[in-house]
Every structure is written in C-alpha cells, then in structure tokens.
C-alpha positions as CSV (number, residue, x, y, z in Angstrom):
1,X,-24.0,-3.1,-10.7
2,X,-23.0,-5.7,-8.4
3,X,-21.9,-5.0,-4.9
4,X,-19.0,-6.6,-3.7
5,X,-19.5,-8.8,-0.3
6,X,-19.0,-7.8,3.1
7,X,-18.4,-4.1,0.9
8,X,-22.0,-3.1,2.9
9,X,-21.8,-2.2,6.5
10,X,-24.9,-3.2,9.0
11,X,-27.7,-2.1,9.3
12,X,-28.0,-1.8,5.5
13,X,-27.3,-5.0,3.8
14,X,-29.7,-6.7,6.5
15,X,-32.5,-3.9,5.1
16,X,-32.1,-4.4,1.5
17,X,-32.2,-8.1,2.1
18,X,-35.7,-7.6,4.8
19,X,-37.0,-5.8,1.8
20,X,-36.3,-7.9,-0.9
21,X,-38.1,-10.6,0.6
22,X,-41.5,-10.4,0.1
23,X,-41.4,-9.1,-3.6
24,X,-39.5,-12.6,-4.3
25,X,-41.7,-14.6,-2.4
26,X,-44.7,-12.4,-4.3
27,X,-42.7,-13.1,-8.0
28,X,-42.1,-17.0,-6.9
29,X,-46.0,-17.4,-6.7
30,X,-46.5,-15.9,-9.9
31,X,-43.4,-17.7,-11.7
32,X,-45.3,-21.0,-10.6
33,X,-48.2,-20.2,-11.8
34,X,-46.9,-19.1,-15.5
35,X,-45.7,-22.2,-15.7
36,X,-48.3,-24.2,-14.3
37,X,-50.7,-22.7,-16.7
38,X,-48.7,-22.3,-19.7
39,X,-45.7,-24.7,-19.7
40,X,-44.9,-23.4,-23.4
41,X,-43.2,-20.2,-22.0
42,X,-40.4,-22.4,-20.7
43,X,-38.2,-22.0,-24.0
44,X,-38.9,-18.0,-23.1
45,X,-37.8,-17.9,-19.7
46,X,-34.6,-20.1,-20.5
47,X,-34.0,-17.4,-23.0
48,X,-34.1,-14.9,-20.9
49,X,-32.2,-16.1,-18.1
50,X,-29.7,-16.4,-20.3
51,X,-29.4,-13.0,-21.9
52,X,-29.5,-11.9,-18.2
53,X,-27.0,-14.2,-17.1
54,X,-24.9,-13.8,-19.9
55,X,-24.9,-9.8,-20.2
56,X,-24.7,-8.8,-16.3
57,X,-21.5,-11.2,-15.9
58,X,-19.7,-8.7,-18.3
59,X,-18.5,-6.8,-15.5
60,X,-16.3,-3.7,-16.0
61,X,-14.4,-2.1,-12.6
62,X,-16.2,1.0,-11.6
63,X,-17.2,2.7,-8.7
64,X,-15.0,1.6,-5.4
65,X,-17.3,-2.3,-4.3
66,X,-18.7,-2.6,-7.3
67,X,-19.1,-2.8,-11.3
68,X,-20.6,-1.6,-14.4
69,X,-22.2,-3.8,-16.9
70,X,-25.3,-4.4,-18.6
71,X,-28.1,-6.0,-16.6
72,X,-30.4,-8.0,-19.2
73,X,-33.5,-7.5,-17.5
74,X,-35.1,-5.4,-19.7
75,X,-36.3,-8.7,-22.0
76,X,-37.5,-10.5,-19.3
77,X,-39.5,-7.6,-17.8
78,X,-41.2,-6.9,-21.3
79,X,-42.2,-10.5,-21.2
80,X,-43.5,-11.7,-18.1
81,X,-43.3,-8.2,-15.6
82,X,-41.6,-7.0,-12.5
83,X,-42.3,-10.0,-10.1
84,X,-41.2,-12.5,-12.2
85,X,-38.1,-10.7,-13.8
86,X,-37.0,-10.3,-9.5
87,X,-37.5,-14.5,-9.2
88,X,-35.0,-14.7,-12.4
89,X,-32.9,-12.2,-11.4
90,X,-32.1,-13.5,-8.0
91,X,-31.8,-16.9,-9.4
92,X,-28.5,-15.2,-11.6
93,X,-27.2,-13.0,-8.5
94,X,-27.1,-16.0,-6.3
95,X,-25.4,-18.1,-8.8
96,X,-22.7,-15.4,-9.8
97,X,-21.9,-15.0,-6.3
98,X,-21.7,-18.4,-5.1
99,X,-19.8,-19.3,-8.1
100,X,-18.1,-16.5,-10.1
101,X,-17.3,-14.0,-6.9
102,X,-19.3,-11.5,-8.4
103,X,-21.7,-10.0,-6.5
104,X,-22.0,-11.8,-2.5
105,X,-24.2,-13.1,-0.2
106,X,-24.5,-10.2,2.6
107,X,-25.2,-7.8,-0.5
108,X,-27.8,-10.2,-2.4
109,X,-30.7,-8.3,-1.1
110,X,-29.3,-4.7,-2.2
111,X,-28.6,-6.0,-5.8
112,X,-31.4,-8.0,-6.4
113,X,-33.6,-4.7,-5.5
114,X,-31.7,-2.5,-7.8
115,X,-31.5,-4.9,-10.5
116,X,-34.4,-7.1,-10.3
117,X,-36.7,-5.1,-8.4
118,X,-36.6,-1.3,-9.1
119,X,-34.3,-1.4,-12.4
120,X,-37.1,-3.8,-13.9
121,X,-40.5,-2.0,-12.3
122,X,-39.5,1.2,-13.3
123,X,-38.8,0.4,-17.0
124,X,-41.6,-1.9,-17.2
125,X,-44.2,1.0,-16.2
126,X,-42.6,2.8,-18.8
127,X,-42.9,0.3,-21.1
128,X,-46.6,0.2,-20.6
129,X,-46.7,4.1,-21.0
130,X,-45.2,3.8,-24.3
131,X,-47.5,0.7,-25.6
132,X,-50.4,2.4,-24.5
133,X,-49.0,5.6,-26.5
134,X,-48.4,3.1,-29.4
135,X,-45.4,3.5,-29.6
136,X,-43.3,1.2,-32.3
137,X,-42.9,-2.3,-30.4
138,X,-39.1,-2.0,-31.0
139,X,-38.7,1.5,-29.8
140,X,-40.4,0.6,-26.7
141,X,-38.3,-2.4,-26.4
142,X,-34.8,-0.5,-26.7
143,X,-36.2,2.1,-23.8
144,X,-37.2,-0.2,-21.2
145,X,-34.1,-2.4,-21.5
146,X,-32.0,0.8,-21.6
147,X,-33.8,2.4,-18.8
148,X,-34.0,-0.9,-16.9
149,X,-30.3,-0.8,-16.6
150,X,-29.5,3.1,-15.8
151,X,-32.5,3.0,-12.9
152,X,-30.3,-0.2,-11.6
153,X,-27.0,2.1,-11.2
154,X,-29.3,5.1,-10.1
155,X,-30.6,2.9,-7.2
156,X,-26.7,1.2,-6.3
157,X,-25.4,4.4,-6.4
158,X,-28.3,5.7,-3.7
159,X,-27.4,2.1,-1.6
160,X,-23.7,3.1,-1.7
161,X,-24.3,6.4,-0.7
162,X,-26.4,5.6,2.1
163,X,-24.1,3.4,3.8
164,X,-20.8,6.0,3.1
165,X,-22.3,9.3,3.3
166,X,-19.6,11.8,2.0
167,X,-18.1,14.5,4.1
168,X,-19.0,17.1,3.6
169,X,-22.0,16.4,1.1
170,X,-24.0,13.7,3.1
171,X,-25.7,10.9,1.1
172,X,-26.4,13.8,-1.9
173,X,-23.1,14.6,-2.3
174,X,-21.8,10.5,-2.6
175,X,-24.7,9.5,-4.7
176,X,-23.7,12.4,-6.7
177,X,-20.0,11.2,-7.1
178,X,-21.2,7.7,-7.5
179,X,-23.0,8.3,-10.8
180,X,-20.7,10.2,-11.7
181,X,-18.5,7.2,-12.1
182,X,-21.0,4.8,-13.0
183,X,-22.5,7.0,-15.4
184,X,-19.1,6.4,-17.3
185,X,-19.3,3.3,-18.6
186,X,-23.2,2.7,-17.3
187,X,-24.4,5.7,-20.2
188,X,-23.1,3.5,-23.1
189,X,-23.5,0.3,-21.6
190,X,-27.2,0.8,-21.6
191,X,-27.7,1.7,-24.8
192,X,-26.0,-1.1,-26.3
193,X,-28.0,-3.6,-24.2
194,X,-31.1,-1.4,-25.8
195,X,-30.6,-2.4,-29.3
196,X,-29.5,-5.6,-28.7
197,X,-32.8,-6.7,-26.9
198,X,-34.6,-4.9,-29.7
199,X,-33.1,-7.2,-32.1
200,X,-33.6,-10.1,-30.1
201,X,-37.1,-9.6,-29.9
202,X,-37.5,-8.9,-33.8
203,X,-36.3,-12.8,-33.8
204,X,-38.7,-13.9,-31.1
205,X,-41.6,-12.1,-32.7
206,X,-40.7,-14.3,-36.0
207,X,-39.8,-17.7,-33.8
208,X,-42.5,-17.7,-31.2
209,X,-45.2,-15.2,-31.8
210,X,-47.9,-17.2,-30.5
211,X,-46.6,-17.1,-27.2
212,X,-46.3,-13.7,-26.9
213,X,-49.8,-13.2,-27.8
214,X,-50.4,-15.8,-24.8
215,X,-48.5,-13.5,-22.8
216,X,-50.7,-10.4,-23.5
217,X,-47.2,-9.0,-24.8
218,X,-48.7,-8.2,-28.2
219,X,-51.9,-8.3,-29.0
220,X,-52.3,-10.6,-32.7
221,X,-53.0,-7.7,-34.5
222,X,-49.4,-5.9,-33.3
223,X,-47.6,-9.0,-34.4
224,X,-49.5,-9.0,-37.9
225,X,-48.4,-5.3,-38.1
226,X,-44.8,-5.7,-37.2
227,X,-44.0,-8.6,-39.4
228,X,-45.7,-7.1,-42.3
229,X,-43.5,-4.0,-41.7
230,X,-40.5,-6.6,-41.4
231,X,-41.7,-8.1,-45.1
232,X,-41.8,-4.6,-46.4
233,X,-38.2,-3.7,-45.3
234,X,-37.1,-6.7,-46.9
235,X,-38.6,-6.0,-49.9
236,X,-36.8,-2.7,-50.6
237,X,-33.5,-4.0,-49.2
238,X,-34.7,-6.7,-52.1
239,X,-35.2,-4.0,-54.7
240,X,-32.3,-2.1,-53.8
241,X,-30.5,-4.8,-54.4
C-alpha cells in the first residue's frame, strides 16, 4: 500500500519518517549481525527480498495516493523477525521509488512503517501465539503472511486519514472510507499471498531445513514431523493413484 509522493502533507510525512528511523537503524544492527554469524542465511534473505520485491510491485489502483497489492513480508518476518523484515523492506521501498515511481521519497517513512514495521510486528507476534499454541507450521504460516498484509492497509488507511480528516467524520470517518476501498481488493489480495508463502515454505522446509533450525524457526523435531506428514500425503496421493 504504497503512498504516492508529495501525496502526504507536512507535518506528517516528516513524522512517519522521525519514527521510522530508529527501528531501521535497530533492524540494520541485527541484519549485520545474522550475517556475520551465520553467513548461510544469505540464500534466505535473497529469497525473501525477492518474494517481497516481486509481490508488493503488483500494484492495483485503489484508494485516491495510493495502491493495493500484496506485501511479501510475511516470509521474511517468519524467518528472521520484525527488525530485520523493516531493513529488507525499506531496502524494496527505496528501490521501487527511485526506480519504478512507485511509492516516493517524502512518503518512505509512512510506508516502510506500515509495511515493514507494523504490518510485519503485528503478524509476527501472532505468529508466535500460534507456534506456541502448536498450531500446524503451514497454518501459522498462511495467517501471519495474510495478516502481515491487511494490518499494512489498516495502518495506510489510519496515515491517510490523518493527514485528510473527512468532513464531517474526522480521521474515523476517512479511515473508515479508506478501508473501505482498500478492503476491496486488499481482502483477497491477502489471502492469496497466504497460501502462496505457505507453499513456499513447504519447499524451503524440504531445500534448506537446517537453516531454519539455525534460525530457531523450527525446532528439529517440527521439521521431522512436517516432512514425515509430507511423505505420508504422498503416499496416499501414491495409493490413490
């Protein structure tokens, strides 16, 4: 949910952009320090820059300065958090605006805190919830990326309703109007981008399993379980067959 630039008035791109800075200076620490002490998540992170490059470029006109489309942060959030996820995210924003005119520079700060910031934190805390609920992997997987991606157009919608109050209505009565719109295409958008990540992460649990037991993502007993569950659909597709 990209907002266009110059589309924010002052005072409030200037906030979003005072507020966005120290979670990204707090996620660039952390990203360096991944790497520095295990370098074999770089095939991961290139992954899932990526799928989040790739999926929030599919922009579809929405609300009035801005756009609908999946986010892709929901795989990256499962894999290495919040912090990091805002680091890869702004990485994408700043490149899409400087080079695709999607997004801009004046509104970087108010989209890289509703989609790499609050979109992300939310649906990773939820994510946790559900693991520590033990809930299916995959289940938990399609929610967060789902929820990672309506919270994002939740939050724009707030941003945009802040800075153009409606009259009469105020700042509930736009945000209500905004997700109205959003909620549109946003609704359907998400889910899809759910059960795509959930299938992209049934491949990354076969490819790289190891490192998402370095991660802490899934413990080695989790990944036993899935891919046993995996072998055991396979065999009745088999049978059927």
């Amino acid at each position: 949910m990209h907002i266009f630039e110059g589309f924010l008035p002052g005072p409030w791109w200037q906030i979003w952009w005072i507020l966005s800075i120290p979670v990204l200076a707090y996620g660039t620490a952390k990203l360096n320090k991944l790497v520095k002490t295990n370098p074999g998540v770089l095939p991961l992170l290139a992954v899932s820059g990526a799928v989040m490059f790739v999926l929030s470029s599919l922009k579809l006109p929405s609300v009035t300065g801005s756009t609908s489309h999946p986010t892709g942060t929901g795989m990256a959030v499962i894999l290495f958090g919040p912090a990091i996820t805002a680091i890869m995210s702004s990485i994408v924003l700043l490149y899409q605006a400087l080079f695709l005119a999607h997004g801009g520079i004046t509104t970087f700060g108010a989209n890289v805190m509703s989609m790499g910031i609050v979109g992300p934190a939310v649906a990773y805390a939820v994510y946790k919830a559900l693991m520590k609920a033990n809930v299916n992997f995959y289940v938990a997987a399609f929610v967060t990326a789902t929820l990672a991606d309506w919270v994002t157009y939740v939050v724009t919608s707030l941003q945009l309703a802040l800075a153009f109050p409606a009259d009469p209505g105020g700042v509930v009565g736009s945000m209500v109007a905004f997700l109205s719109v959003f909620a549109i295409t946003q609704v359907p958008l998400a889910i899809l981008e759910g059960a795509l990540i959930a299938l992209l992460f049934r491949y990354v649990i076969q490819a790289k399993s190891d490192v998402m037991v370095k991660l802490e993502v899934l413990s080695e007993s989790q990944v036993k379980e899935l891919k046993e569950d995996e072998s055991q659909v396979k065999g009745l597709k088999g049978a059927e067959a």
